[in-house]
C-alpha positions as CSV (number, residue, x, y, z in Angstrom):
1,X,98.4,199.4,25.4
2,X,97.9,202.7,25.6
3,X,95.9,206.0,24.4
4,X,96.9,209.4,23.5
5,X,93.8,211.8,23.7
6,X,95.2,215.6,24.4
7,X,92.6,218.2,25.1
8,X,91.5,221.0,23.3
9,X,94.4,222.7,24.7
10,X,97.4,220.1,24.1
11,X,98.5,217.6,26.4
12,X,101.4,215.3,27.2
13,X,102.9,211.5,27.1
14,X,106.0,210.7,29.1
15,X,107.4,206.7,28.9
16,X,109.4,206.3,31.1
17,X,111.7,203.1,30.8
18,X,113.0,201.0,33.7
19,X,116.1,200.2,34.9
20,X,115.8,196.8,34.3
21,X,115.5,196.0,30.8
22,X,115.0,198.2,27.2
23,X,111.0,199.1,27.2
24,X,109.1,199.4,23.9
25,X,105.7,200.8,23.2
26,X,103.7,200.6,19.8
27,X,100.9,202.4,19.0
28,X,97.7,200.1,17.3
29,X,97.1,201.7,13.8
30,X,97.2,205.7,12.9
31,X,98.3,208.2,15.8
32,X,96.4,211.5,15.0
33,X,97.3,214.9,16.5
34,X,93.9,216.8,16.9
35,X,95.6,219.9,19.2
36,X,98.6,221.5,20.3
37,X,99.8,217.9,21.5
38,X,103.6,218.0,22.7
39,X,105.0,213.8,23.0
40,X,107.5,213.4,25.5
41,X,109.7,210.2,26.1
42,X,111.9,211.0,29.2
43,X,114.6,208.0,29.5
44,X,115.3,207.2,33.3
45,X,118.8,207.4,34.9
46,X,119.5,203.9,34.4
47,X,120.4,203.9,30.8
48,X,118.0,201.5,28.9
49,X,116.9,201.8,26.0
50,X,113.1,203.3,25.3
51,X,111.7,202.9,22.1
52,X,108.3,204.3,20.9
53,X,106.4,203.3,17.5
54,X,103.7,205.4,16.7
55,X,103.1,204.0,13.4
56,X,101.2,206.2,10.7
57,X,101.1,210.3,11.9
58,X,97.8,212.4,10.9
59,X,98.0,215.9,11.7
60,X,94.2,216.9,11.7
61,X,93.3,220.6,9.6
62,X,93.8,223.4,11.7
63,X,95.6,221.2,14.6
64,X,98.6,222.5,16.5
65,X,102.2,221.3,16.6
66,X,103.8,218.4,17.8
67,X,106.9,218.5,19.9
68,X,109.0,215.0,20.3
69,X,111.5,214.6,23.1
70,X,114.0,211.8,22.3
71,X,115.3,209.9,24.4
72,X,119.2,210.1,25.0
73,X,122.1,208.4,23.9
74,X,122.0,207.5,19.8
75,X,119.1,206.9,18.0
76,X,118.7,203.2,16.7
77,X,116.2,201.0,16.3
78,X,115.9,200.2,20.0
79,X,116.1,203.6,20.9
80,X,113.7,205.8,19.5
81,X,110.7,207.5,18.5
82,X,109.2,205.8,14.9
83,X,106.8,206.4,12.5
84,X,105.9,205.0,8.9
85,X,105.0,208.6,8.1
86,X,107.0,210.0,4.7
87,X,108.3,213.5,4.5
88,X,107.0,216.3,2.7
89,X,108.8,216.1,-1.5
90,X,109.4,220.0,-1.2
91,X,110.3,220.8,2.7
92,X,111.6,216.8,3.0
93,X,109.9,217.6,6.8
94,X,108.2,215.0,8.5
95,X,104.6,214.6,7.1
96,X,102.6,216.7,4.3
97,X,103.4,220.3,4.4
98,X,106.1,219.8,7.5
99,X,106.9,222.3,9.6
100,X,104.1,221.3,12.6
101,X,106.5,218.4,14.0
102,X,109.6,220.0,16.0
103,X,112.1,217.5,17.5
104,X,114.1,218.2,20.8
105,X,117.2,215.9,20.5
106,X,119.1,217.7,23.8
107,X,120.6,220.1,21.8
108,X,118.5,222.2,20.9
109,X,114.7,222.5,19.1
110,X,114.4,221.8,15.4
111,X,111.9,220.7,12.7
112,X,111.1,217.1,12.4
113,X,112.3,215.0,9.2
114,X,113.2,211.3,9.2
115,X,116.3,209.0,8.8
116,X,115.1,205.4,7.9
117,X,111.9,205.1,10.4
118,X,113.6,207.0,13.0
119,X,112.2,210.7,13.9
120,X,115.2,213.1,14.0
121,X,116.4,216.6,13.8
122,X,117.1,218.3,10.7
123,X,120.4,219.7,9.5
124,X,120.7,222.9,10.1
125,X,122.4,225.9,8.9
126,X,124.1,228.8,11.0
127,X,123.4,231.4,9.0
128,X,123.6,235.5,10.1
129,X,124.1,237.5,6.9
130,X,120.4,237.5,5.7
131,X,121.7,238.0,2.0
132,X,123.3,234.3,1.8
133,X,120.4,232.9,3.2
134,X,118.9,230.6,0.0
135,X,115.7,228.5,-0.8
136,X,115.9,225.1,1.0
137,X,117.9,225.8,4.2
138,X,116.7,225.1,7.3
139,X,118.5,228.1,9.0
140,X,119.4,227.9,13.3
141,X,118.0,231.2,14.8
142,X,120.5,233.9,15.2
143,X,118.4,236.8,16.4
144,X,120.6,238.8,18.3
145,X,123.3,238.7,15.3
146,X,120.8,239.2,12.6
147,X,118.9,242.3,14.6
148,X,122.4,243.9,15.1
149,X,123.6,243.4,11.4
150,X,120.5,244.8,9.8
151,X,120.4,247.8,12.5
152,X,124.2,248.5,11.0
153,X,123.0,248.3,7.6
């Protein structure tokens, strides 16, 4: 069993599995995220599976973001980060309001949402002409592109 207490200022928590056998951690009750706290699971070289339930979410007011790292390889029920937490009925983000949940699945950095009890990536939309863009996309950055085009404009 285990606690996660950032400070003030954030703070981390890295599982690490083993290479001998899948490793699973579950979190007693409600995890609440009272800072800028970043959750990291790092899977080691060996390739077993890493799973981490961390049951109901609570963002407190004013708190930070949240940043999970999943581990690699496909996301499954022995493999993952869960929660019981819904997503937001107008952003369909993970938790109320959404947007302070980002998910690093090694491809990049996105909002948080949910696929069964599974923390994942959202779908995203590569999108660089600015007037196509439309309510309900969650749009990829494309800075550079998008700077350029409206300079030209």
């Amino acid at each position: 069993m285990f606690q996660f207490k950032p400070s003030a200022l954030g703070g981390a928590l890295v599982l690490n599995g083993n290479a001998g056998t899948a490793s699973a951690e579950t979190v007693p009750g409600n995890t609440t995220f009272a800072a800028n706290g970043r959750v990291n699971i790092i899977l080691n070289s060996a390739g077993q599976n890493l799973s981490l339930d961390l049951g109901t979410l609570t963002r407190a007011t004013g708190a930070g973001t949240v940043r999970f790292t999943l581990p690699s390889g496909t996301q499954t029920g022995t493999n993952d980060i869960l929660t019981s937490t819904g997503t937001d009925a107008t952003t369909g983000l993970l938790g109320i309001g959404g947007g302070w949940a980002m998910v690093n699945d090694g491809t990049g950095t996105y909002f948080a949402t949910k696929s069964g009890s599974n923390i994942v990536a959202v779908s995203t939309t590569t999108q660089n002409d600015l007037t196509l863009w439309t309510s309900g996309q969650n749009l990829r950055p494309c800075l550079k592109t998008c700077r350029l085009a409206k300079l030209r404009s």
